[in-house]
N, C-alpha and C positions, 0 to 999 in steps of 0.2 A: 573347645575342651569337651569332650565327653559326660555326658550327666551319668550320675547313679543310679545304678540300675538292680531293680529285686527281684526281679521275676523274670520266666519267659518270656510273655508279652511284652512286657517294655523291655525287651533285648530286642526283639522282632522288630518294635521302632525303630530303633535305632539301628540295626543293621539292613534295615530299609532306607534310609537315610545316608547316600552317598555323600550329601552338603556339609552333614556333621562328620561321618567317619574320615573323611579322606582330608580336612586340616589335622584331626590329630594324627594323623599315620603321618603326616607329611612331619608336624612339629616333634613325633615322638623320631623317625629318621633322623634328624638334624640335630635331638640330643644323642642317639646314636654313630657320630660322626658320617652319617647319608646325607647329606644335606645334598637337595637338587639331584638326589637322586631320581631315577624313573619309577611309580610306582604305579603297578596295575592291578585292582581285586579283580579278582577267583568270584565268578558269578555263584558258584557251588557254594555249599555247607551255609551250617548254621551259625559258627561267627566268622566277624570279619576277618580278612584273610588276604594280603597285596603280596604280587612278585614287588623286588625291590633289587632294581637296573636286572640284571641278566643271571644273577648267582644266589640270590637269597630271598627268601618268604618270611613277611613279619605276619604276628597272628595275634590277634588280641581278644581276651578274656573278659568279660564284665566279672565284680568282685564275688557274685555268686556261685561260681563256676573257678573260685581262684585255685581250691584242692588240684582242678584238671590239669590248671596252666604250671601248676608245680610236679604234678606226676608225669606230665609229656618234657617236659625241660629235662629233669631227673634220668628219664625212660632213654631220649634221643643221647642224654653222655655216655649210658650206659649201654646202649646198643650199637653204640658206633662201632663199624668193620668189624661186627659179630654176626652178623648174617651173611650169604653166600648171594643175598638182595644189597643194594645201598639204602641205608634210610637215612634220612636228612641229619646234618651235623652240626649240633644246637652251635651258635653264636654268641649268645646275650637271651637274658630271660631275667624279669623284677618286676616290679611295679612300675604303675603307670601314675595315674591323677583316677581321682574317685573310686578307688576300690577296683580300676583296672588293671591288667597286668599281662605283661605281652611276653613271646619268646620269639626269637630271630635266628632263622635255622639255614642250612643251606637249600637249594632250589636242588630238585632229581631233575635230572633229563628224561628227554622223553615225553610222550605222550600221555595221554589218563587213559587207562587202559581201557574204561567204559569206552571211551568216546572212538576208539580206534578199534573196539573186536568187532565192529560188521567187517571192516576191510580186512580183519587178516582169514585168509585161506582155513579150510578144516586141519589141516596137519598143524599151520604154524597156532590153531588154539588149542589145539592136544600139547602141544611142547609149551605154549603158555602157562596154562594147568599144569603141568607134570614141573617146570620150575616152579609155580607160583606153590605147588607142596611141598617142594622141599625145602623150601622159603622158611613155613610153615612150619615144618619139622623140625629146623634147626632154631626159631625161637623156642619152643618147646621142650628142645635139647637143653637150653639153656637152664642155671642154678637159677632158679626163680627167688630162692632164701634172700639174695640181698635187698631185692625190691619188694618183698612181702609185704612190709610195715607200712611201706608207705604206696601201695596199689591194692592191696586188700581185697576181697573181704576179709578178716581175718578169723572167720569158721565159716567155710562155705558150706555146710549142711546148713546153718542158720540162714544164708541169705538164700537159699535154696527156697526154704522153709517158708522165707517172707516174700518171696517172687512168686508163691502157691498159694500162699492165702488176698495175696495182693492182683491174681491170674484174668480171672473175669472183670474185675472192673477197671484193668487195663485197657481189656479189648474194647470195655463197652465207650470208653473215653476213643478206642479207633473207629468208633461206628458199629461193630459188629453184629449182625444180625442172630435173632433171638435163638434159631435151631442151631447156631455153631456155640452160641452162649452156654448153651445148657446143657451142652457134652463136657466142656472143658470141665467141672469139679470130676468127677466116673472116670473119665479119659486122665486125669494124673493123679487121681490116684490107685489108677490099674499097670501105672509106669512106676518103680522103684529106681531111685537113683543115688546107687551108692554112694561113698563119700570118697572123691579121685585116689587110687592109692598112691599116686606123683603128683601133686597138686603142680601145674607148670604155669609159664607165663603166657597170658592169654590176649592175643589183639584185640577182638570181642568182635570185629568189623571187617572181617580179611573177605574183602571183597573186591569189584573192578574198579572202582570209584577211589580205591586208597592202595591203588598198584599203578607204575608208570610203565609203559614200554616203548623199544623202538624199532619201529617197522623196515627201516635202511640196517638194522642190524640184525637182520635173521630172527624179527621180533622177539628177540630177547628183552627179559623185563630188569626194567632199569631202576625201580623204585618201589617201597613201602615205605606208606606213613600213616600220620593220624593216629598216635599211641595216647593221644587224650584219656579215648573210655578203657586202658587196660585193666587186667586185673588179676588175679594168681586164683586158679579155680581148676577142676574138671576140662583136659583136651577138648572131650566133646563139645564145651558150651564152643570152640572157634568152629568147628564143622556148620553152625546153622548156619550162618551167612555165608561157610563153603557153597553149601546146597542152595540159598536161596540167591546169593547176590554173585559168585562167582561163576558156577557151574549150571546156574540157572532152571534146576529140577533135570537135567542132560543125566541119563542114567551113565554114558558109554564116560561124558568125561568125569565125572563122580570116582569112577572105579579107576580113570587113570589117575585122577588125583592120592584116591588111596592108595594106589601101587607105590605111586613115585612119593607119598607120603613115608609108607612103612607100614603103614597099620591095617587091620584087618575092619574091615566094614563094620562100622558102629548101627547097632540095630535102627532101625527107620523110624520105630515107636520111642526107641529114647532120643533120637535128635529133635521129629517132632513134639515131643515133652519140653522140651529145651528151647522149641521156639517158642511156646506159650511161654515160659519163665526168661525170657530172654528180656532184660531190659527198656530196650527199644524195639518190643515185639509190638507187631503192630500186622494181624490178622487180616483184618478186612483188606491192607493195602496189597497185601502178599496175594490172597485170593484173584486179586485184579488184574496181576501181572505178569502169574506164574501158572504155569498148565490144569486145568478143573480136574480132578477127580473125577472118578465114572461115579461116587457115593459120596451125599453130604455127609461125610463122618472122619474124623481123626486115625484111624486105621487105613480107611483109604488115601487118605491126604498127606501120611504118612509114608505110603508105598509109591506115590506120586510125586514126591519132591524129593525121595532120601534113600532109594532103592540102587539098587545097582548090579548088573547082569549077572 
């Protein structure tokens, strides 16, 4: 059985712990009618997470995090065969034991995109990108009004507001060293950011890690998911992780992402604004993995990760 759990760190326990997760994924199957099913975790993400036999993925929530497990349940009925992508087609989704609570969705084909864009060729990751926006566009297209209430925020200048005043000692909990520290107050508040005049529905993560593709198929991309962190906010807050997890600071595929998006290039100074407020902004890691700037400062680091010819 699963213990209760209140915090990050003791979720980290325990999703460390294959001895404990893997009888309850088994006994929570076989109240699912799986019983003796095949179950394998997904060495990835932050919760537990099993294929189950060849079609479906269970995913389990500690009760802290129960909000998520109810807005990705909610999100996956309501997005089914509304993209021009497949995302997974919820199953079952309730409670578990201790405050857990799981959803069982269908399994995407395909590959993880991360794990498969060194093998594809330069053309087949321009047509990657230029689907994976339109992808994009068309959740965006989408009436956000029904899922507002329950994916929130619901006054995004407010949470705008508390992702600004909350900005530096975000970064400093990512490590971040002292000279990039003490640009970020000056640096946002020399960016104004309107209040979206379409507030639309936001994946928050559209990145290669939560896109499937297949390489015997013309690598066309077969899958999004991970609508856990969604949220009804500002277009722009999805472009950060365009730039930083998709397109990887790539000026040329940047621009074809926004062709094949629709949109006209969002300034580089307000997407970089939008990484510092970004939830899961996490600065120092981004520095490490992503192209240096010719200047330690927010302006250049801005025109290096968000630019486009």
């Amino acid at each position: 059985m699963l213990p209760s759990v209140d915090t990050n760190d003791e979720l980290q326990e325990v999703v460390s712990d294959e001895a404990l997760l893997r009888p309850a994924a088994q006994e929570l199957c076989g109240q699912l009618g799986l019983a003796g099913a095949r179950i394998v975790r997904f060495p990835e993400g932050s919760l537990p997470v099993y294929s189950v036999g060849d079609a479906l993925v269970l995913k389990l929530y500690p009760a802290f995090e129960a909000a998520q497990a109810v807005r990705e349940a909610h999100l996956l009925a309501h997005l089914w065969g509304q993209l021009p992508v497949p995302t997974p087609r919820l199953h079952a989704a309730d409670q578990y034991k201790n405050g857990w609570r799981y959803v069982l969705m269908s399994r995407l084909p395909g590959e993880d995109l991360n794990e498969a864009w060194p093998r594809a060729s330069r053309t087949h990751q321009e047509r990657i990108v230029a689907e994976a926006a339109e992808c994009l566009a068309a959740l965006h297209d989408l009436d956000a009004a029904p899922m507002a209430a329950l994916v929130g925020p619901p006054d995004w200048g407010r949470f705008v507001a508390g992702q600004r005043s909350g900005a530096v000692e975000q970064q400093v909990g990512g490590g971040l060293s002292a000279p990039w520290l003490e640009q970020i107050p000056d640096f946002l508040r020399s960016v104004p950011l309107p209040a979206p005049r379409r507030p639309v529905l936001l994946h928050t993560e559209f990145m290669r890690e939560h896109l499937t593709v297949d390489p015997d198929d013309g690598w066309s991309l077969t899958g999004l998911f991970d609508f856990e962190p969604a949220m009804v906010g500002d277009p722009a807050y999805d472009f950060v992780s365009v730039g930083l997890f998709l397109t990887r600071a790539d000026p040329h595929l940047l621009k074809i992402f926004y062709e094949a998006y629709g949109q006209s290039p969002f300034a580089p100074r307000e997407l970089m604004a939008y990484t510092l407020l970004h939830v899961y902004s996490d600065l120092n890691w981004y520095l490490r993995t992503l192209p240096t700037p010719p200047r330690k400062d927010f302006e250049s680091l801005a025109e290096t990760w968000f630019s486009v010819p």
